[in-house]
Each structure stands twice: as C-alpha cells, then as structure tokens.
mmCIF file of the C-alpha atoms, coordinates in Angstrom:
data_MODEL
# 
_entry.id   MODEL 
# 
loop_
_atom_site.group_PDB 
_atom_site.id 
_atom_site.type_symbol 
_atom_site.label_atom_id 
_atom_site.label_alt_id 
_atom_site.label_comp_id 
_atom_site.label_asym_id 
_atom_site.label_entity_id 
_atom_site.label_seq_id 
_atom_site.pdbx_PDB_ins_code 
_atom_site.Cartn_x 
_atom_site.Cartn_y 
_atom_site.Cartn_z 
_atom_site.occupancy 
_atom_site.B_iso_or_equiv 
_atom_site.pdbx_formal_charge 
_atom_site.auth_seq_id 
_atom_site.auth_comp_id 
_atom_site.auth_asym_id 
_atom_site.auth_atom_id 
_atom_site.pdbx_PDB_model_num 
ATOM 1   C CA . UNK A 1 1   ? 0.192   -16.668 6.646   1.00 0.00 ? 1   UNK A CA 1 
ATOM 2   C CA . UNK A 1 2   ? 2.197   -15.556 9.638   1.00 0.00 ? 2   UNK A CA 1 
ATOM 3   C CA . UNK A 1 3   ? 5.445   -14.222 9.962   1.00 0.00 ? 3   UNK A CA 1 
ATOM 4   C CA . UNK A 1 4   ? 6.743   -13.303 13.333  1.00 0.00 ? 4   UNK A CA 1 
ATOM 5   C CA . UNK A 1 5   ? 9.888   -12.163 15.057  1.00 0.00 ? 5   UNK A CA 1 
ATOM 6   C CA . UNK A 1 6   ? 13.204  -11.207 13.743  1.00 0.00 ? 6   UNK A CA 1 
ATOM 7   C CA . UNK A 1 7   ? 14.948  -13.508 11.153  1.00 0.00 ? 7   UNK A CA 1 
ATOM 8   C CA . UNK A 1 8   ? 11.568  -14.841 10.256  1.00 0.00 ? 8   UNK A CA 1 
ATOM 9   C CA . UNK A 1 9   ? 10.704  -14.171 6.161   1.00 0.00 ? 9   UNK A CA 1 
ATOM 10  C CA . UNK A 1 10  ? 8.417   -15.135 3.595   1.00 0.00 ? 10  UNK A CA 1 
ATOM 11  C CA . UNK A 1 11  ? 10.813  -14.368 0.583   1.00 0.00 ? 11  UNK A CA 1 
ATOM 12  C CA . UNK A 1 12  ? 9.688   -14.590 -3.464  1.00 0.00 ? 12  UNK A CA 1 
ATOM 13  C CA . UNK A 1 13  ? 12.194  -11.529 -4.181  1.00 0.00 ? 13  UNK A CA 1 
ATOM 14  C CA . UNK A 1 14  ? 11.431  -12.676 -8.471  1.00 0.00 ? 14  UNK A CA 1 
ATOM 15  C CA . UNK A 1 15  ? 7.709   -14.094 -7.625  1.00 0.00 ? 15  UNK A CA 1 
ATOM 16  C CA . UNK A 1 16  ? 4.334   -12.721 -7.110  1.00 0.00 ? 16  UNK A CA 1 
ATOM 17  C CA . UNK A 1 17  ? 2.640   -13.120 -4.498  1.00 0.00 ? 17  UNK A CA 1 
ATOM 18  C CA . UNK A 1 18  ? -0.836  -13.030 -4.979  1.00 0.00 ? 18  UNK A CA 1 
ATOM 19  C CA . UNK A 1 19  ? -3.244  -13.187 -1.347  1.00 0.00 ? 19  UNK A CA 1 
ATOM 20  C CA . UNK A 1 20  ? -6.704  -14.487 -1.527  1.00 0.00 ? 20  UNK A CA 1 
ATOM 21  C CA . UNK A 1 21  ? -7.020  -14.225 -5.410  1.00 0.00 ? 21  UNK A CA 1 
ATOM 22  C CA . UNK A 1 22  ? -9.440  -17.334 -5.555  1.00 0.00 ? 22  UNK A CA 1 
ATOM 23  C CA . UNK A 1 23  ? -10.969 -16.684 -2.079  1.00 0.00 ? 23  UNK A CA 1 
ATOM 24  C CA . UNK A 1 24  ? -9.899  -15.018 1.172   1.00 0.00 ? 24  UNK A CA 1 
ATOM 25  C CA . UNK A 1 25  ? -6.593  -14.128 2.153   1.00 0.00 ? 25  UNK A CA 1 
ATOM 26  C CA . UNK A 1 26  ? -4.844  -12.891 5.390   1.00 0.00 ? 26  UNK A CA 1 
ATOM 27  C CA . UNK A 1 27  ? -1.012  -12.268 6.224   1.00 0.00 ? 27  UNK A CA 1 
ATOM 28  C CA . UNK A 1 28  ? 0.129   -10.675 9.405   1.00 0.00 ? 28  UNK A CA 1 
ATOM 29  C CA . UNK A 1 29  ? 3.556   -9.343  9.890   1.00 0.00 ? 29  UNK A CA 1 
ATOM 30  C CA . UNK A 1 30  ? 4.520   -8.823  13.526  1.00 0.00 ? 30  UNK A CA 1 
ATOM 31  C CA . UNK A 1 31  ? 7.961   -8.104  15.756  1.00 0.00 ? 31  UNK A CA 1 
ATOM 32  C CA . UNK A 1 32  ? 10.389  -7.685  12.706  1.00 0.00 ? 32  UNK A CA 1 
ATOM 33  C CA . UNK A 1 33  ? 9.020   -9.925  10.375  1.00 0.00 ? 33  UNK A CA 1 
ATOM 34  C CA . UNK A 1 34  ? 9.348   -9.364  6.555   1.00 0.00 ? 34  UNK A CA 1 
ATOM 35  C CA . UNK A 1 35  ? 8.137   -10.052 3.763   1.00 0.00 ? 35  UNK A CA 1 
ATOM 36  C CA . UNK A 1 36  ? 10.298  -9.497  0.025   1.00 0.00 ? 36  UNK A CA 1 
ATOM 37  C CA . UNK A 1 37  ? 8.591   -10.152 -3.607  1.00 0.00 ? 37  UNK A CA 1 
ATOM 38  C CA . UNK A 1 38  ? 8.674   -8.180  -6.565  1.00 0.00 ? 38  UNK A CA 1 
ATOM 39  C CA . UNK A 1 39  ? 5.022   -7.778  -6.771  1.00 0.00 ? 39  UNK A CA 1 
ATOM 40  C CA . UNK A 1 40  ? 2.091   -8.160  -4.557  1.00 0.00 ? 40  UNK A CA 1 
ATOM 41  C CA . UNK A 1 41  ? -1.436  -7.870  -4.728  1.00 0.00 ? 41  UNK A CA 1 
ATOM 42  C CA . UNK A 1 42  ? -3.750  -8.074  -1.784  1.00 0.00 ? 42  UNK A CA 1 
ATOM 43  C CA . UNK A 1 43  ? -7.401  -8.411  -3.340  1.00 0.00 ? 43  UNK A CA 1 
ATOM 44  C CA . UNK A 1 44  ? -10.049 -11.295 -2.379  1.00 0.00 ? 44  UNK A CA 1 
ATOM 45  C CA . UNK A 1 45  ? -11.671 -13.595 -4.976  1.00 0.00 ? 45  UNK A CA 1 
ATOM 46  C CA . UNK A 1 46  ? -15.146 -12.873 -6.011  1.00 0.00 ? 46  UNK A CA 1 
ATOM 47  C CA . UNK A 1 47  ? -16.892 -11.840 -2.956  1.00 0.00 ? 47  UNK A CA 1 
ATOM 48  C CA . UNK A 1 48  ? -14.143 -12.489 -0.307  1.00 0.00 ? 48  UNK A CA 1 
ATOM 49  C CA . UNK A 1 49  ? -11.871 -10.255 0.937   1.00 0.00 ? 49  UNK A CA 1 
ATOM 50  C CA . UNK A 1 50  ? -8.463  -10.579 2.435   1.00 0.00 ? 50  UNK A CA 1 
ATOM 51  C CA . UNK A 1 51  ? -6.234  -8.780  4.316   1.00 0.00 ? 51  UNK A CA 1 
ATOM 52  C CA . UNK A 1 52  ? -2.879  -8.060  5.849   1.00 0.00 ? 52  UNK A CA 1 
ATOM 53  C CA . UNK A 1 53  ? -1.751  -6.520  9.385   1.00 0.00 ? 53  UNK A CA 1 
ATOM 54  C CA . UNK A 1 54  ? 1.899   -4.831  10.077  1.00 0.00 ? 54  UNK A CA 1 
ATOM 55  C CA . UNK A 1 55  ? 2.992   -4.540  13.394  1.00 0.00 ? 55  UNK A CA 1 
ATOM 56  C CA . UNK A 1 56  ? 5.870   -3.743  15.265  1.00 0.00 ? 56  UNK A CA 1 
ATOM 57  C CA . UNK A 1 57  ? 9.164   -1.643  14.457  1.00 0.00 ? 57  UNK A CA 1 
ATOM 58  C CA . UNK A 1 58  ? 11.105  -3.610  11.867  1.00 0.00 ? 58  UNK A CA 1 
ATOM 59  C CA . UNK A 1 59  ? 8.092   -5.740  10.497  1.00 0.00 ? 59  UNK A CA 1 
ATOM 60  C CA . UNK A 1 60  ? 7.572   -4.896  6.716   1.00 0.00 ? 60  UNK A CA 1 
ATOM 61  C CA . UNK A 1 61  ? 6.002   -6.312  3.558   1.00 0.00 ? 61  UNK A CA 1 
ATOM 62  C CA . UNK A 1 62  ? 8.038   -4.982  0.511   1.00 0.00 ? 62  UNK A CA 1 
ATOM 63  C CA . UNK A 1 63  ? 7.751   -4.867  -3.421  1.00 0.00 ? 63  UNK A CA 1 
ATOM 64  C CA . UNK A 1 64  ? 10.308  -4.405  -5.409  1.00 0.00 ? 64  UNK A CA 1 
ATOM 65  C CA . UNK A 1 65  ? 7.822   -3.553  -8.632  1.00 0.00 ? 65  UNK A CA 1 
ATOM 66  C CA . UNK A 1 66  ? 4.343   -2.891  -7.504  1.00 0.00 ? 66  UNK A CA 1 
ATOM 67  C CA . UNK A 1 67  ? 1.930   -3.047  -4.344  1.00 0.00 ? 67  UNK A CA 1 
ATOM 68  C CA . UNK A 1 68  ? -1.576  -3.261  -4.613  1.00 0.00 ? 68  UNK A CA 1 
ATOM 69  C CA . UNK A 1 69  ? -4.597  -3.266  -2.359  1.00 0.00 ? 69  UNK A CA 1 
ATOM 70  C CA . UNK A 1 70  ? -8.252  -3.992  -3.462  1.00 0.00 ? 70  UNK A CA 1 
ATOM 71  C CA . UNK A 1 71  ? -9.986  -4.203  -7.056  1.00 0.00 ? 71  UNK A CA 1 
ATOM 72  C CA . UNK A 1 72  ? -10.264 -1.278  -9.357  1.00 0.00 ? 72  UNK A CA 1 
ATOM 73  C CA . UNK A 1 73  ? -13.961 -1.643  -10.024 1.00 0.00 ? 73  UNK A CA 1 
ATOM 74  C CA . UNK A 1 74  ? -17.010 -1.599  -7.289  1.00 0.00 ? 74  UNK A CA 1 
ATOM 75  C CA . UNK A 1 75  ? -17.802 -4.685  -5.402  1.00 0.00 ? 75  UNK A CA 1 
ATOM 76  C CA . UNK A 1 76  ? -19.214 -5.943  -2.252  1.00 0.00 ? 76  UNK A CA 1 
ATOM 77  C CA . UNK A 1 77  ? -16.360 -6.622  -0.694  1.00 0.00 ? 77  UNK A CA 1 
ATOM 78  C CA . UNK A 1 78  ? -13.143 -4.667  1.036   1.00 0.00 ? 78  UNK A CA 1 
ATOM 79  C CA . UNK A 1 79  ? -9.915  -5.651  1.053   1.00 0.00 ? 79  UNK A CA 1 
ATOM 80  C CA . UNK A 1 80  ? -7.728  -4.147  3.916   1.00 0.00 ? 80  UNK A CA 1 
ATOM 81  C CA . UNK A 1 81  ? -4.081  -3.289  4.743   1.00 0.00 ? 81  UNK A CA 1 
ATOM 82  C CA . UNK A 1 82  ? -3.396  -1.639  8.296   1.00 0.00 ? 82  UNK A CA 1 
ATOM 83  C CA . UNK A 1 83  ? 0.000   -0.758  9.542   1.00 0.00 ? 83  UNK A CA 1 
ATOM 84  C CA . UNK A 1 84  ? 0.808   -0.026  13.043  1.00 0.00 ? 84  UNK A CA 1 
ATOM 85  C CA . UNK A 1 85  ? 3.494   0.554   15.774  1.00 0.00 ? 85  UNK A CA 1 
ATOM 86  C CA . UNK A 1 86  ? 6.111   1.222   13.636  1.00 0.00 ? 86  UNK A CA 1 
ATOM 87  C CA . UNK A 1 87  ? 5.348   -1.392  10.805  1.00 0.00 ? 87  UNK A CA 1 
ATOM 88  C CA . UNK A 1 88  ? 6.184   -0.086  6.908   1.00 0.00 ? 88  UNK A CA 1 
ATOM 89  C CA . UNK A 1 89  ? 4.726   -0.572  3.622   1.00 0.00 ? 89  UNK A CA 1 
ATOM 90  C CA . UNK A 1 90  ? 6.748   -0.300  0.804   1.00 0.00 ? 90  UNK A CA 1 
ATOM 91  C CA . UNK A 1 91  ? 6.957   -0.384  -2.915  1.00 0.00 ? 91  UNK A CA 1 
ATOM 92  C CA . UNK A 1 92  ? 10.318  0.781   -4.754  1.00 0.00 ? 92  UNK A CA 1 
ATOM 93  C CA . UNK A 1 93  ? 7.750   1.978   -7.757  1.00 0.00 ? 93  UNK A CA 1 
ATOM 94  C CA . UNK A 1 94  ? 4.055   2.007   -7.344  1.00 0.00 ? 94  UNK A CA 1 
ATOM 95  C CA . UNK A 1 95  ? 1.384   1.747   -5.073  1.00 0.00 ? 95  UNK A CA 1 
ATOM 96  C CA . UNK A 1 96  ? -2.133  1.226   -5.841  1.00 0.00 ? 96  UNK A CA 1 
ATOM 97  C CA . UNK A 1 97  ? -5.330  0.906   -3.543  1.00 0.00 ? 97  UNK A CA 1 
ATOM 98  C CA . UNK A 1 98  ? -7.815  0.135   -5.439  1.00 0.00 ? 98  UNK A CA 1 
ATOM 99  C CA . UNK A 1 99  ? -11.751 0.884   -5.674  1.00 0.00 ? 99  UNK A CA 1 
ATOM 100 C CA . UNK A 1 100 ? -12.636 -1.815  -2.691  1.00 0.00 ? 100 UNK A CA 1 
ATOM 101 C CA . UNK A 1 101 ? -9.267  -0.974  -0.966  1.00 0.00 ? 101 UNK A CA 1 
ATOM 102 C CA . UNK A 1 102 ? -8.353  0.216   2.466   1.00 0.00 ? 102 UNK A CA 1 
ATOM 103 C CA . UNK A 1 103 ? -5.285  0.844   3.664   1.00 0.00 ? 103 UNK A CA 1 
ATOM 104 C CA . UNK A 1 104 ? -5.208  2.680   7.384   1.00 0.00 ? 104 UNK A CA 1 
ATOM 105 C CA . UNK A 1 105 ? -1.311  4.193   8.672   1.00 0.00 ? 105 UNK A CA 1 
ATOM 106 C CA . UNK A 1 106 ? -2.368  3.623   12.517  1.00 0.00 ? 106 UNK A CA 1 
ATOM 107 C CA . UNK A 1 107 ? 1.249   4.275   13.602  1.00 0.00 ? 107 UNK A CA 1 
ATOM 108 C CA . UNK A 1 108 ? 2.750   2.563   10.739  1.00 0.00 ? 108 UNK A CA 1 
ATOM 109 C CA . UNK A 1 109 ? 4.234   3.912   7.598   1.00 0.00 ? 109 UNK A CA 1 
ATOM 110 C CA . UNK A 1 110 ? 4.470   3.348   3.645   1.00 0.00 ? 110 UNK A CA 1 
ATOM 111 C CA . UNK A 1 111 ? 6.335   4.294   0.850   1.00 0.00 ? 111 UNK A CA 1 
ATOM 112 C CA . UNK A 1 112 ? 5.878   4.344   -2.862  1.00 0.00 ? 112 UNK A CA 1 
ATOM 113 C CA . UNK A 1 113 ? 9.694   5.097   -5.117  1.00 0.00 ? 113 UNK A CA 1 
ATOM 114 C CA . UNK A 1 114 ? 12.758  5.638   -4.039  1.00 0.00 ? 114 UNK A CA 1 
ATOM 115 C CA . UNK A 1 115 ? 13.610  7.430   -0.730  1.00 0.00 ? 115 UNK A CA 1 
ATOM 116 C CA . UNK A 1 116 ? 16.568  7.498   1.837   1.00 0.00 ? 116 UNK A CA 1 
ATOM 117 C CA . UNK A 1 117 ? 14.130  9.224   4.289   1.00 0.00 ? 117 UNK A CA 1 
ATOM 118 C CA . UNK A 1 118 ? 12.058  7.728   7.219   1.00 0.00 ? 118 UNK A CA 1 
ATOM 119 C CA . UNK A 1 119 ? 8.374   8.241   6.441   1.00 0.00 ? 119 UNK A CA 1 
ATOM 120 C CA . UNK A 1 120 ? 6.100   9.903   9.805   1.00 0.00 ? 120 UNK A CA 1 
ATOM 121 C CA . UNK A 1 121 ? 4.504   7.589   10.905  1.00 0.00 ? 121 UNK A CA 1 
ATOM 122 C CA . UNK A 1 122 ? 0.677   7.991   9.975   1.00 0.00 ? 122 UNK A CA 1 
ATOM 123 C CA . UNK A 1 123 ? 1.699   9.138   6.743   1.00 0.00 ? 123 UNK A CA 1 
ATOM 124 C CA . UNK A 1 124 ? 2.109   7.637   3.333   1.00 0.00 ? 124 UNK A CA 1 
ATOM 125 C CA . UNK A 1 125 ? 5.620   8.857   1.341   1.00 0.00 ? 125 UNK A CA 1 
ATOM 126 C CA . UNK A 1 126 ? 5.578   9.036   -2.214  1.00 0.00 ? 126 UNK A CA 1 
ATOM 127 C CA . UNK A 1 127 ? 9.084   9.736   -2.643  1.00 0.00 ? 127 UNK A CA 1 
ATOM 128 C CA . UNK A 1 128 ? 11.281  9.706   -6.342  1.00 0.00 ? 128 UNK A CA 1 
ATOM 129 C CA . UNK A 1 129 ? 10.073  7.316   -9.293  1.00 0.00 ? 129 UNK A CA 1 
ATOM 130 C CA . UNK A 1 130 ? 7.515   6.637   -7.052  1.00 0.00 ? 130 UNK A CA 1 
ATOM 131 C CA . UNK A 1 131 ? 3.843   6.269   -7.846  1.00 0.00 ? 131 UNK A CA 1 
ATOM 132 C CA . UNK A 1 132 ? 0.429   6.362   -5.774  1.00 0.00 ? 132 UNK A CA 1 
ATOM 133 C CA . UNK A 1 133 ? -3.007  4.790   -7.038  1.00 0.00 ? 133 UNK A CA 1 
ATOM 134 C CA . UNK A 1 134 ? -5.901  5.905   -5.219  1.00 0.00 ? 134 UNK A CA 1 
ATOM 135 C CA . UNK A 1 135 ? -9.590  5.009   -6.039  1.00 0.00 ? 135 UNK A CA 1 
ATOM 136 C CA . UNK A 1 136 ? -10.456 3.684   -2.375  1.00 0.00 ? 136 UNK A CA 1 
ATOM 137 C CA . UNK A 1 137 ? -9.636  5.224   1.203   1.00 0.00 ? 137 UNK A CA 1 
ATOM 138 C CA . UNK A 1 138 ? -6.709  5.998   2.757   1.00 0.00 ? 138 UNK A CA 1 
ATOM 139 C CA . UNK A 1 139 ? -6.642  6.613   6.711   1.00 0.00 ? 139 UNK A CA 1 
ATOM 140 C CA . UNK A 1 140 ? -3.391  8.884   7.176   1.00 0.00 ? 140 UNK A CA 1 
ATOM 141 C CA . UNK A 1 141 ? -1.858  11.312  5.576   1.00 0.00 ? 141 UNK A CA 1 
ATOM 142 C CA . UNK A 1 142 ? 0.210   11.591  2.156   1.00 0.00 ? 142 UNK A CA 1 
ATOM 143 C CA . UNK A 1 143 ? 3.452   13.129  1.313   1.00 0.00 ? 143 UNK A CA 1 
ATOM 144 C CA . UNK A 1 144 ? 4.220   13.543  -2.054  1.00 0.00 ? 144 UNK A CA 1 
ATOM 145 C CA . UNK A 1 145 ? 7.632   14.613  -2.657  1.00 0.00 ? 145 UNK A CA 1 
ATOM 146 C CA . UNK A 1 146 ? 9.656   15.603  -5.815  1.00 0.00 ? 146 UNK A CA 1 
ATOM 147 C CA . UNK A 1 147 ? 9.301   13.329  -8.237  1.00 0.00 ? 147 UNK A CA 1 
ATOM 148 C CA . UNK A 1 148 ? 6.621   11.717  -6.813  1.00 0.00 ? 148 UNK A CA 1 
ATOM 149 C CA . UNK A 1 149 ? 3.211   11.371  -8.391  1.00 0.00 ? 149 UNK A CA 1 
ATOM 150 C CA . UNK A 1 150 ? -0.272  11.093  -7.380  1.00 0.00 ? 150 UNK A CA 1 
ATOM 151 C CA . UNK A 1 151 ? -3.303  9.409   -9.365  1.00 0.00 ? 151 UNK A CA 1 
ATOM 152 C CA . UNK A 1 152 ? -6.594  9.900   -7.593  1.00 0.00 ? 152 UNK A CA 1 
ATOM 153 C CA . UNK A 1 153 ? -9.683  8.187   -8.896  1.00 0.00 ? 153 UNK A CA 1 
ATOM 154 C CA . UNK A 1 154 ? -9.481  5.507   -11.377 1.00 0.00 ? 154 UNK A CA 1 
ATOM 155 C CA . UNK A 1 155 ? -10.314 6.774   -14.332 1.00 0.00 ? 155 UNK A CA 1 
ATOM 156 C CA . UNK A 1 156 ? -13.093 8.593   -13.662 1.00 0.00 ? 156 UNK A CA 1 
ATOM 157 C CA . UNK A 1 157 ? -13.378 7.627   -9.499  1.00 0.00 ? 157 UNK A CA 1 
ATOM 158 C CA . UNK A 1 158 ? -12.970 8.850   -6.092  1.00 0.00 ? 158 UNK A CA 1 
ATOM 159 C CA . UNK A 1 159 ? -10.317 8.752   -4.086  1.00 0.00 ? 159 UNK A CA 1 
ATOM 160 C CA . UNK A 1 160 ? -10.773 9.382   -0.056  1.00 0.00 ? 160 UNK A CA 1 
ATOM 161 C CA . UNK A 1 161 ? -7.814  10.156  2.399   1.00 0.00 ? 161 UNK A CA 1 
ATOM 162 C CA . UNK A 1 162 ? -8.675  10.746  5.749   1.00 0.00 ? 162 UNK A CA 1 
ATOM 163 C CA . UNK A 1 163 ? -6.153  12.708  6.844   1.00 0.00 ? 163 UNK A CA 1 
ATOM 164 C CA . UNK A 1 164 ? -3.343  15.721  4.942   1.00 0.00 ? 164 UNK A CA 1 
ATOM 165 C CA . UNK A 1 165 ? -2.177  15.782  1.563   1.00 0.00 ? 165 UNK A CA 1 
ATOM 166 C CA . UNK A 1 166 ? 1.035   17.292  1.000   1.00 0.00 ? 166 UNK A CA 1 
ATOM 167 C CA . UNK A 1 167 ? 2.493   18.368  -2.683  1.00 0.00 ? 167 UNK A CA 1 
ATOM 168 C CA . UNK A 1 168 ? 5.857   19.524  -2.905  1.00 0.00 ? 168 UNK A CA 1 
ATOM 169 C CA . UNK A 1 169 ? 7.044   21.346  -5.699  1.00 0.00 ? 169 UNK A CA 1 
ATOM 170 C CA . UNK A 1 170 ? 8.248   19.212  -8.708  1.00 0.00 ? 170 UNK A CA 1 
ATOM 171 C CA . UNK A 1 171 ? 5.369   16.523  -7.857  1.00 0.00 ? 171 UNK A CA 1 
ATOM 172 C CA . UNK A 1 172 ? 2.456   15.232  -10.557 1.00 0.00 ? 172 UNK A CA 1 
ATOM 173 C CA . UNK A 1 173 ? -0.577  15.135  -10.166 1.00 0.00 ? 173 UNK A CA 1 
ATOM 174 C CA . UNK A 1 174 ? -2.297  13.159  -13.076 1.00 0.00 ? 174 UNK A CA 1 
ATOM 175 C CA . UNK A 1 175 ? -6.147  12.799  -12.904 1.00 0.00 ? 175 UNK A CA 1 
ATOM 176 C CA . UNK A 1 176 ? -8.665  12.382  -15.987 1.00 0.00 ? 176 UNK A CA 1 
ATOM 177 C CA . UNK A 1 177 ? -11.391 15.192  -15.809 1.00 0.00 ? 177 UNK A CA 1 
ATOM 178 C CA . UNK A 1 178 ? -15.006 14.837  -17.526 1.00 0.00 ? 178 UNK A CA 1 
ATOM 179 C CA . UNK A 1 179 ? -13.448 11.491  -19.112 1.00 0.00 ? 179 UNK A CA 1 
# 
C-alpha cells in the first residue's frame, strides 16, 4: 500500500489494520500522507516479513490504541519500520517492537501517550499514559518523560537501542529480573 501527497489517507479510525499477517506486507507513507486506525500491527506471516517507510514532513501512520512492530518470540525473519525526513510514528497509548522488530528514527520521529510536544527528530517520545515495548532494536534515541513508561525485554529478553536513553523523573521503568 501507498499513500502519497497531502489529502491522500488510508483511514480505519475503529479497524485494525493488520500488514502482512498471512505473508509479506509493505506500506509507505510519503509527502503528507497519513494513515489513522485504532490499532496496527506490522509483523509478517510465518517466515515473511513486512514493512513500512515514513517520509516527508507531515506523512504519519497513527494509532489511536496500540502500535506494534515485529513478533514477541525469535524467528527468522525481521519486520521493519523506518521513519525519515520529518515523518512521525505515533500511538496515543502503547508502542511495542517486538523480538524480530526494527524500527530506525533516520530523521523521523515517534511517540507513544499523550504529548503536546514535538518529538527531536531521531528520537522516540514516550510522553503521558504512554507506553514503550522493547524486545528488538531501536536505531535512535528514547525520551521517556513523566508518566511515561518503559518495558525492555519481553519477559525475560533483550532490548537494543542504538542511540540515548533519557528518564525523567516520575517515569517507570518495569522489567522482570531472574524471571
């Protein structure tokens, strides 16, 4: 799926949309397109792997509930969100990449919660309400601001960002140690 230019959308602002469940997937946002559900996953069938491209100020891909990149368990495959020039990510409540996810902040942005404020681009805001699974890698930096919580690993797992983490006072940080 494409969506390009300003005006264009690819709305389901009750729905689910689910890329490359059964197989592969690929959207790519571009020049102010968007992209509204309430829930989106971005994870390949059984060994595919999809993945989406933001690019260009004003393009985004937006969940109202929940965002979420890759599987939570090992495989062969990777599934693979970048953002660049300007593009942002955003969930109003959680973001998860999971165990085979990717997601690289090449110029682009993302949010997880509720926040009034502009993310750097490169970085990763977890702002108010919001929450941020990591069990995969992360290329950029993350924020995590009052309110905000953090979840590295997966129960036990690891959790790579290539880049800064950042935790303000007032954030969580909830991890399971020695199971």
């Amino acid at each position: 799926v494409s969506v390009k230019g300003p005006g264009s959308a690819l709305l389901g602002l009750n729905g689910f949309l689910n890329l490359g469940l059964t197989g592969s997937g690929n959207l790519t946002v571009t020049n102010g397109g968007e992209v509204h559900f309430a829930a989106i996953s971005i994870v390949g069938g059984q060994n595919r792997s999809s993945s989406a491209t933001l690019s260009g100020a004003g393009s985004v891909v937006r969940a109202r509930d929940s965002l979420g990149i890759g599987r939570p368990f090992p495989g062969p495959e990777s599934d693979e969100v970048t953002v660049t020039a300007g593009g942002l990510l955003e969930s109003k409540s959680t973001l998860g990449v999971g165990k085979t996810g990717i997601l690289r902040l090449n110029g682009g942005s993302a949010v997880a919660g509720q926040s009034g404020e502009a993310p750097i681009p490169g970085t990763l805001l977890v702002a108010n309400f919001g929450r941020f699974f990591l069990g995969g890698r992360l290329i950029g930096s993350v924020v995590v601001r009052q309110g905000g919580t953090f979840l590295p690993g997966f129960s036990p797992g690891k959790a790579t960002i290539e880049g800064d983490l950042t935790l303000a006072v007032g954030t969580a940080l909830e991890m399971e140690l020695g199971g």
